[in-house]
C-alpha positions as CSV (number, residue, x, y, z in Angstrom):
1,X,0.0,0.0,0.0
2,X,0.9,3.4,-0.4
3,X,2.6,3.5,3.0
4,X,6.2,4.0,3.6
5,X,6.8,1.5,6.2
6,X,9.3,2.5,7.9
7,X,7.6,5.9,8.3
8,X,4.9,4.5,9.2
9,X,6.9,2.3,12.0
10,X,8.2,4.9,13.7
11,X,5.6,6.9,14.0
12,X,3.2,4.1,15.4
13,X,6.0,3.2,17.7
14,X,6.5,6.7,19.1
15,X,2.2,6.9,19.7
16,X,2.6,4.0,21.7
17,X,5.1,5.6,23.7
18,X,4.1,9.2,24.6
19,X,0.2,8.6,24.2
20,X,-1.7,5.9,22.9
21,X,-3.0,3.5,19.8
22,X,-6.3,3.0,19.3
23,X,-5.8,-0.4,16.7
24,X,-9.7,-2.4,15.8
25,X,-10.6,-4.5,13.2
26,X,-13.5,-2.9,11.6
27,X,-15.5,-2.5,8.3
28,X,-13.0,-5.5,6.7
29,X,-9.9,-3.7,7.6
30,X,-7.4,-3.0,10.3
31,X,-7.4,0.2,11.6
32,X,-4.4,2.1,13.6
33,X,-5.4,5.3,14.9
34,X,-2.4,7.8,17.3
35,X,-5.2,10.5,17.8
36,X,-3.7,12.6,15.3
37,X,-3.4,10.2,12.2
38,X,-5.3,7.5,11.3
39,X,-4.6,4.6,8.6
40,X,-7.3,1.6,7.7
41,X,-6.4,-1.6,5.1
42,X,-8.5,-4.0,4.0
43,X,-7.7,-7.0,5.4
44,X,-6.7,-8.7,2.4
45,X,-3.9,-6.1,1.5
46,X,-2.2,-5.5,5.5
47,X,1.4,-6.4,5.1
48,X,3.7,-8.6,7.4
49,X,5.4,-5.7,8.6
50,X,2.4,-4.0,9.9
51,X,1.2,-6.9,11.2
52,X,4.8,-7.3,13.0
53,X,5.0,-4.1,14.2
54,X,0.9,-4.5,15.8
55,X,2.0,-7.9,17.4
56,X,5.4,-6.3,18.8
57,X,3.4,-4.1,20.6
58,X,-0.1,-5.6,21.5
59,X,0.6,-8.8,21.3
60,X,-2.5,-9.9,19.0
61,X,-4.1,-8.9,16.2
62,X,-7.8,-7.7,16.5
63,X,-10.2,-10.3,15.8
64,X,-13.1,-9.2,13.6
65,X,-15.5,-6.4,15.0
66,X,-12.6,-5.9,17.7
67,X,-10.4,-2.9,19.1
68,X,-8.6,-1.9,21.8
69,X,-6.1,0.4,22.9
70,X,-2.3,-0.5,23.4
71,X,-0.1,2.2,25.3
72,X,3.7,1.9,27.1
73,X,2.2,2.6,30.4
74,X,-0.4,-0.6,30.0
75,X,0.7,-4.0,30.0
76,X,-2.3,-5.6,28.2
77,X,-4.6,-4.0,25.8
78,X,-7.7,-2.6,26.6
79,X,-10.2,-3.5,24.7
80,X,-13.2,-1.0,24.3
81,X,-16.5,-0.7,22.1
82,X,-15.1,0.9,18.7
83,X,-16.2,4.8,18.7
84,X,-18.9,6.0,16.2
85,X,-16.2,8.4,14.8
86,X,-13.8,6.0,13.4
87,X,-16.9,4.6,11.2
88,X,-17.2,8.0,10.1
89,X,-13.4,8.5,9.1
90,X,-13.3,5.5,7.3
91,X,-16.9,5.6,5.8
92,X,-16.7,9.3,4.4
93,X,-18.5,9.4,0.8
94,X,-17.9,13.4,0.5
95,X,-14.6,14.2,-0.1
96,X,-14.8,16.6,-3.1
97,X,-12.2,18.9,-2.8
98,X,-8.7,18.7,-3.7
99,X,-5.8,20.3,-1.3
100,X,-2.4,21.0,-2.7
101,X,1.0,20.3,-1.0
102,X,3.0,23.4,-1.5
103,X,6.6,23.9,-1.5
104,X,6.4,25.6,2.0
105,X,7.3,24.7,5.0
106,X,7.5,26.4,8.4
107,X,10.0,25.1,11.6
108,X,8.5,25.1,14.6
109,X,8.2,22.4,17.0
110,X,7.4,20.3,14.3
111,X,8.4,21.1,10.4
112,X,4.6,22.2,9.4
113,X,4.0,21.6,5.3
114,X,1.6,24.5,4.4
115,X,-1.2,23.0,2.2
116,X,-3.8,24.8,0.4
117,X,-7.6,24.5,-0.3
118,X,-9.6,25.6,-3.3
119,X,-10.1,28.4,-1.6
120,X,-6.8,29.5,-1.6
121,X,-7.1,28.6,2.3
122,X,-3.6,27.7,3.7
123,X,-3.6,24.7,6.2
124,X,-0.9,22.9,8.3
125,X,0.0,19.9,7.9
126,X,2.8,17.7,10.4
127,X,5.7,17.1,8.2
128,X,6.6,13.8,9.5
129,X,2.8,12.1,9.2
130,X,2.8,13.6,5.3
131,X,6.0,11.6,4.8
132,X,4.2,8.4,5.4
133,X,2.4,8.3,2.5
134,X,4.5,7.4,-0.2
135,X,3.7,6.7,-3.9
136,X,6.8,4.7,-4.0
137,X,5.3,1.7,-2.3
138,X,1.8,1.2,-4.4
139,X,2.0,-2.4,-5.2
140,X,0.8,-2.3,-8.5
141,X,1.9,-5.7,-9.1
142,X,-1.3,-6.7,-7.0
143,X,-3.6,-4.5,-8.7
144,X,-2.8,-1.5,-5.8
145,X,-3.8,1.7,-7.8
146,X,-2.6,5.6,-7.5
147,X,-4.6,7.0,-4.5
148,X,-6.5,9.5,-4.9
149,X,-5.7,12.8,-2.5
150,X,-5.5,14.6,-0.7
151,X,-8.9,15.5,-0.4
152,X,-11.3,17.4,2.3
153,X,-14.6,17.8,2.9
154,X,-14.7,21.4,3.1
155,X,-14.5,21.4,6.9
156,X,-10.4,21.0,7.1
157,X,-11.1,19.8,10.7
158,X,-12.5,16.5,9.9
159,X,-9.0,15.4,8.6
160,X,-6.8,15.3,5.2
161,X,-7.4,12.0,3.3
162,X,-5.5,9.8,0.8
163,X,-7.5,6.3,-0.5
164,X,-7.5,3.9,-3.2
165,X,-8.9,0.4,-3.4
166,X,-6.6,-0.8,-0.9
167,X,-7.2,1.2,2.1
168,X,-7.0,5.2,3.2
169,X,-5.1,7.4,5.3
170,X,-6.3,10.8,7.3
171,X,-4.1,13.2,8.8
172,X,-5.5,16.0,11.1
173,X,-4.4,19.5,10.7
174,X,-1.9,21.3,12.9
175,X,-1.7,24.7,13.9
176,X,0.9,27.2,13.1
177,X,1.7,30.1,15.4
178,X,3.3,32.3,12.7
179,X,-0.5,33.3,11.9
180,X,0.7,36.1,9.5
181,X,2.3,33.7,7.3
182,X,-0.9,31.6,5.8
183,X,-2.8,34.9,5.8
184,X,0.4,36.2,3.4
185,X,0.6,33.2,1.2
186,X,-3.1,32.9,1.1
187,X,-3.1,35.7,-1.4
188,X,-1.1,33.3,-3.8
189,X,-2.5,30.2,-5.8
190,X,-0.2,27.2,-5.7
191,X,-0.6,24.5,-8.7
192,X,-0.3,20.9,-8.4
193,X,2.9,21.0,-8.9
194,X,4.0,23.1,-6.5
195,X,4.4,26.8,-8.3
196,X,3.1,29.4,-8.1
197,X,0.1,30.3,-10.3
198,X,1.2,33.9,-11.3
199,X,-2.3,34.4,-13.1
200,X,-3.7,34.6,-9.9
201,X,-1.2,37.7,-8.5
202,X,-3.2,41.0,-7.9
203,X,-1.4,44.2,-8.6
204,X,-1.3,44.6,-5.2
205,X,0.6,41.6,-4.3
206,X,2.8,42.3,-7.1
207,X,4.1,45.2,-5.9
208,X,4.5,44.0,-2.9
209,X,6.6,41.1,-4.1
210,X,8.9,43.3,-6.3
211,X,10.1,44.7,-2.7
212,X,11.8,41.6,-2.8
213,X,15.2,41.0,-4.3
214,X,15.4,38.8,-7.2
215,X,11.6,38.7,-7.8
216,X,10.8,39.5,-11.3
217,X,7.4,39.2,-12.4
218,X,7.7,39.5,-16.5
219,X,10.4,36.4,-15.8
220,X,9.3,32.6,-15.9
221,X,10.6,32.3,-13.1
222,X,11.1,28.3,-11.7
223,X,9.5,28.4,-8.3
224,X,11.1,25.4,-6.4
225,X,9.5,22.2,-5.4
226,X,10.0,19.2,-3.2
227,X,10.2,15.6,-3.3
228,X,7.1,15.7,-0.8
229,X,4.8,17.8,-3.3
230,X,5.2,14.9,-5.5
231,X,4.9,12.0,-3.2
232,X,2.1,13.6,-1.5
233,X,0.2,14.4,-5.0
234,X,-2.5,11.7,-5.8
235,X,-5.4,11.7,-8.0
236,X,-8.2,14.4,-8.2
237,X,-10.9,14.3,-5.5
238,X,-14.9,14.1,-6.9
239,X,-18.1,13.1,-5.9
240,X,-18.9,9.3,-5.0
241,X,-20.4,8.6,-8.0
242,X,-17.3,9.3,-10.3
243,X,-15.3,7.0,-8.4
244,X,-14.2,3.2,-8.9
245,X,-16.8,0.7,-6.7
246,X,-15.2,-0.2,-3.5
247,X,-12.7,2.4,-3.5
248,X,-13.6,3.0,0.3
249,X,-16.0,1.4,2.9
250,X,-19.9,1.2,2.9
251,X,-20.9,4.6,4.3
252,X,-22.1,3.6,7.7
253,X,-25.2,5.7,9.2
254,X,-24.1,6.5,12.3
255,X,-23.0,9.9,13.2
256,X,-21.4,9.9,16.5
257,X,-19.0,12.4,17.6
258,X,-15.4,12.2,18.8
């Protein structure tokens, strides 16, 4: 799956450590959950690694209809009635729009990639969760295809998804404290592939740009990207009826809160 799994490792590994992992078998799939990222593969398609890396640190794999929670502190896992929310997350038949990985990233306690909505919106993203998901891993010998992502629902709260017919990943949003950036780049509309869309610059940020040394705007100029605008790139959000049967769960009813 599009997972990079040694990414992914370490980052389940650390949950476990400083807070928690919420793991269940649910909807066909196995879902891992740290609070702040979530990942769900059908059952078919969950790899020996992750199923060592589960084992290593609950000891068992959840049996159908199953989940508990598996932290350092805890011995045994706990084993708990799986929360309406993670049916939501995994059920979610309304992710139309696409976000865009920008070049731009911000250092603060974590490295924050800036994203943007259709809107021109800027989000935050944690650098280290974007890195798991790698296009470099699709198994397309097996039939794995591109995922599509990352897509929204309009309310950037409700996470950032990636999903093909193999499973999903959602990533929450983090918050940066240099507010005035994102209001700044705002004002800018990034492309797909990473640069800047200069059709979209108003006279006004123009001239604010050619304050700036080096910025010419009658130059083609090559705005840089990253390895991570690619990797990070899938296929174009749309409405659940333009997309391939099974790509994602049966939408389930229920619409509890977390």
């Amino acid at each position: 799956m599009f997972l990079h799994i040694g990414r992914f490792t370490k980052q389940v590994k650390e949950a476990y450590k400083n807070y928690r992992l919420d793991i269940g078998n649910i909807n066909d799939g196995l879902l891992i959950s740290s609070g702040h990222w979530l990942t769900w593969i059908k059952n078919q398609h969950v790899s020996n690694e992750i199923k060592a890396v589960v084992m290593l640190l609950a000891g068992t794999l959840p049996k159908p209809g199953e989940m508990f929670t598996v932290e350092k502190d805890k011995q045994d896992p706990q084993y708990k009635i799986v929360d309406d929310y993670f049916y939501r997350y995994i059920s979610r038949t309304d992710l139309y729009l696409k976000l865009v990985v920008t070049p731009v990233m911000l250092t603060e306690m974590h490295d924050i990639r800036m994203i943007q909505g259709p809107d021109r919106q800027m989000y935050g993203i944690n650098q280290e969760f974007l890195d798991m998901v790698d296009k470099e891993e699709i198994d397309f010998d097996a039939g794995e295809g591109t995922p599509t992502g990352p897509c929204f629902t309009g309310d950037i709260n409700q996470g950032i998804y990636w999903y093909n017919d193999f499973g999903m990943v959602m990533i929450l949003p983090i918050l940066t404290k240099k507010i005035e950036i994102p209001a700044v780049l705002s004002l800018l509309k990034f492309g797909e592939d990473g640069k800047i869309d200069k059709n979209y610059f108003s006279g006004a940020v123009k001239e604010a740009l050619r304050d700036f040394r080096g910025y010419d705007d009658s130059a083609e100029t090559d705005y840089p990207t990253e390895a991570a605008v690619d990797d990070a790139a899938g296929g174009d959000c749309g409405s659940s009826e333009d997309r391939e049967p099974n790509t994602m769960p049966e939408a389930d009813d229920t619409e509890g809160t977390e």
